[in-house]
C-alpha positions as a Markdown table, in Angstrom:
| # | Residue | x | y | z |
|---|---|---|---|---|
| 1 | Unk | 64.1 | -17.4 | 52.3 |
| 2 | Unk | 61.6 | -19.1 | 54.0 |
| 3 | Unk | 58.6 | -17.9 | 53.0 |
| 4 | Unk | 59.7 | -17.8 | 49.3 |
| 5 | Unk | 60.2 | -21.9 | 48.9 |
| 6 | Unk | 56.4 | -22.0 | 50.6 |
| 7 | Unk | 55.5 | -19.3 | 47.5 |
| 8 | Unk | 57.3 | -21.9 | 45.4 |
| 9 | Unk | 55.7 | -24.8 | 46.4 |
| 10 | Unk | 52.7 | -23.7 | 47.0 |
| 11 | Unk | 52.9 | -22.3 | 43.3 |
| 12 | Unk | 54.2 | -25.6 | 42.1 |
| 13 | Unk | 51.6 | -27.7 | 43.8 |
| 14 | Unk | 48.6 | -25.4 | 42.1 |
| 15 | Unk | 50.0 | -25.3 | 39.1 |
| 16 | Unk | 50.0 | -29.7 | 39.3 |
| 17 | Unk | 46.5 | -29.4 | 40.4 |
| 18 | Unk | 45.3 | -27.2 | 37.2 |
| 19 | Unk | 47.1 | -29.4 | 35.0 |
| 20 | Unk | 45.6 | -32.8 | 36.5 |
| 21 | Unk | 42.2 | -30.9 | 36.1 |
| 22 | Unk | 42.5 | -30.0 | 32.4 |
| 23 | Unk | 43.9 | -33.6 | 31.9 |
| 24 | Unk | 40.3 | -35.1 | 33.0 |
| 25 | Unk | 38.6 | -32.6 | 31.2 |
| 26 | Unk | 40.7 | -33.1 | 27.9 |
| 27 | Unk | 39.8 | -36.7 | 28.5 |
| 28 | Unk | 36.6 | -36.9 | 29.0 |
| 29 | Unk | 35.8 | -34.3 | 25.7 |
| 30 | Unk | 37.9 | -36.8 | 23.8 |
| 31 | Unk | 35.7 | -38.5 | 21.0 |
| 32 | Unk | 36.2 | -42.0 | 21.6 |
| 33 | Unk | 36.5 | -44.8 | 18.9 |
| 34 | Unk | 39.2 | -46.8 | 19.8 |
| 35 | Unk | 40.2 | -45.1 | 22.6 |
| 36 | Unk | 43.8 | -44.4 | 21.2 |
| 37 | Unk | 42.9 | -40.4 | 21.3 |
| 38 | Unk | 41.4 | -40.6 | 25.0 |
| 39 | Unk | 44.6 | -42.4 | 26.1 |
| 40 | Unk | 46.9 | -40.0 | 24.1 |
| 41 | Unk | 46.2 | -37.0 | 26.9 |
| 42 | Unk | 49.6 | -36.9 | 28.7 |
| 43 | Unk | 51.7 | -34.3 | 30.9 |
| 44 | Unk | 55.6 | -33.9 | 30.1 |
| 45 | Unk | 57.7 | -31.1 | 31.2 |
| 46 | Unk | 54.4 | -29.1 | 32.3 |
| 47 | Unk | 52.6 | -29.6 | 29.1 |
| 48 | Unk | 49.6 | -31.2 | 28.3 |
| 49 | Unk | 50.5 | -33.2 | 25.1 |
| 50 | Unk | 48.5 | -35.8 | 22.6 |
| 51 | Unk | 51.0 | -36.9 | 20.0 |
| 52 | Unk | 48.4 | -39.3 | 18.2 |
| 53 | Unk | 48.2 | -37.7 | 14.8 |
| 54 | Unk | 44.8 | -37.4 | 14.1 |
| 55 | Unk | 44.0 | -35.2 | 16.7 |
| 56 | Unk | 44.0 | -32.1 | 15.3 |
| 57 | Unk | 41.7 | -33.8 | 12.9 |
| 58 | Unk | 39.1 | -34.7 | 15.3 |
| 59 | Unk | 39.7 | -31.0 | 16.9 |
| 60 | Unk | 38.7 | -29.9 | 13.5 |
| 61 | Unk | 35.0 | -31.4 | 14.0 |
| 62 | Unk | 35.8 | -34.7 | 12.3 |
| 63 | Unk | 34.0 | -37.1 | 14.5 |
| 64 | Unk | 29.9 | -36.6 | 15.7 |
| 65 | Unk | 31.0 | -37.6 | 19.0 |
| 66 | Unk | 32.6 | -34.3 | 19.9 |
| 67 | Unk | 32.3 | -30.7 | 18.4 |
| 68 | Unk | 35.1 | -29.0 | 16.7 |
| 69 | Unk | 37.5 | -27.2 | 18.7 |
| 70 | Unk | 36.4 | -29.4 | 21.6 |
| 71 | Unk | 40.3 | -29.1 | 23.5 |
| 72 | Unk | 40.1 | -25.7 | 23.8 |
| 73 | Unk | 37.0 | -25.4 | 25.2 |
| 74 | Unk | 38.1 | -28.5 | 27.6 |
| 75 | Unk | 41.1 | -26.3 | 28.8 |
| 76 | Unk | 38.6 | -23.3 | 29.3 |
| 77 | Unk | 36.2 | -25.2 | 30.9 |
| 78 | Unk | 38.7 | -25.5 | 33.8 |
| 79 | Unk | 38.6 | -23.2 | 36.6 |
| 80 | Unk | 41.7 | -20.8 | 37.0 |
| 81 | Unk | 42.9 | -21.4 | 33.7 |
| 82 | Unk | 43.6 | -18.2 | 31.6 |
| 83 | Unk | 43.4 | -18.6 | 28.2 |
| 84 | Unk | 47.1 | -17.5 | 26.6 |
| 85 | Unk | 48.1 | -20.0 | 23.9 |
| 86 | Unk | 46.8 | -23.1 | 23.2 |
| 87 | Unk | 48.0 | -24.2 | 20.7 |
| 88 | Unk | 46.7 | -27.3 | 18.7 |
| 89 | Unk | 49.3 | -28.5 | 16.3 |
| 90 | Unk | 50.4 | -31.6 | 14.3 |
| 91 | Unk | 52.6 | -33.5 | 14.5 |
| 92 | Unk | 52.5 | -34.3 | 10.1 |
């Protein structure tokens, strides 16, 4: 019993650490004009969420800052993550 709560949390922990990586990432690829995008980056339940409705827009290659489909390659950018899913939605 043991050893399988250390799998657990050792699982848990890792799984905290990948998430706070693609975060930054996420962030820092996030065209910025009023920062509102940027600041939308946030973690609930284990997901990485930006609920500000133009995003998928500016995924799409809308602004010159950052080129289209920029979140995904964020996410990939990140080391140990496996790509299965992202998904880029709307919220519209």
């Amino acid at each position: 019993a043991g050893i399988n709560r250390k799998i657990r949390a050792e699982a848990k922990k890792r799984q905290q650490e990948t998430l706070d990586k693609v975060l930054v990432a996420l962030k820092e690829a996030t065209p910025v004009d009023t920062g509102a995008a940027r600041d939308g980056w946030v973690v609930e339940d284990g997901v990485i969420l930006n609920k500000v409705e133009y995003i998928d827009v500016l995924n799409g290659g809308h602004s010159s800052q950052a080129p289209s489909h920029f979140v995904e390659k964020a996410v990939l950018s990140v080391p140990g993550v496996v790509p299965n899913g992202i998904i880029v939605e709307t919220t519209r």
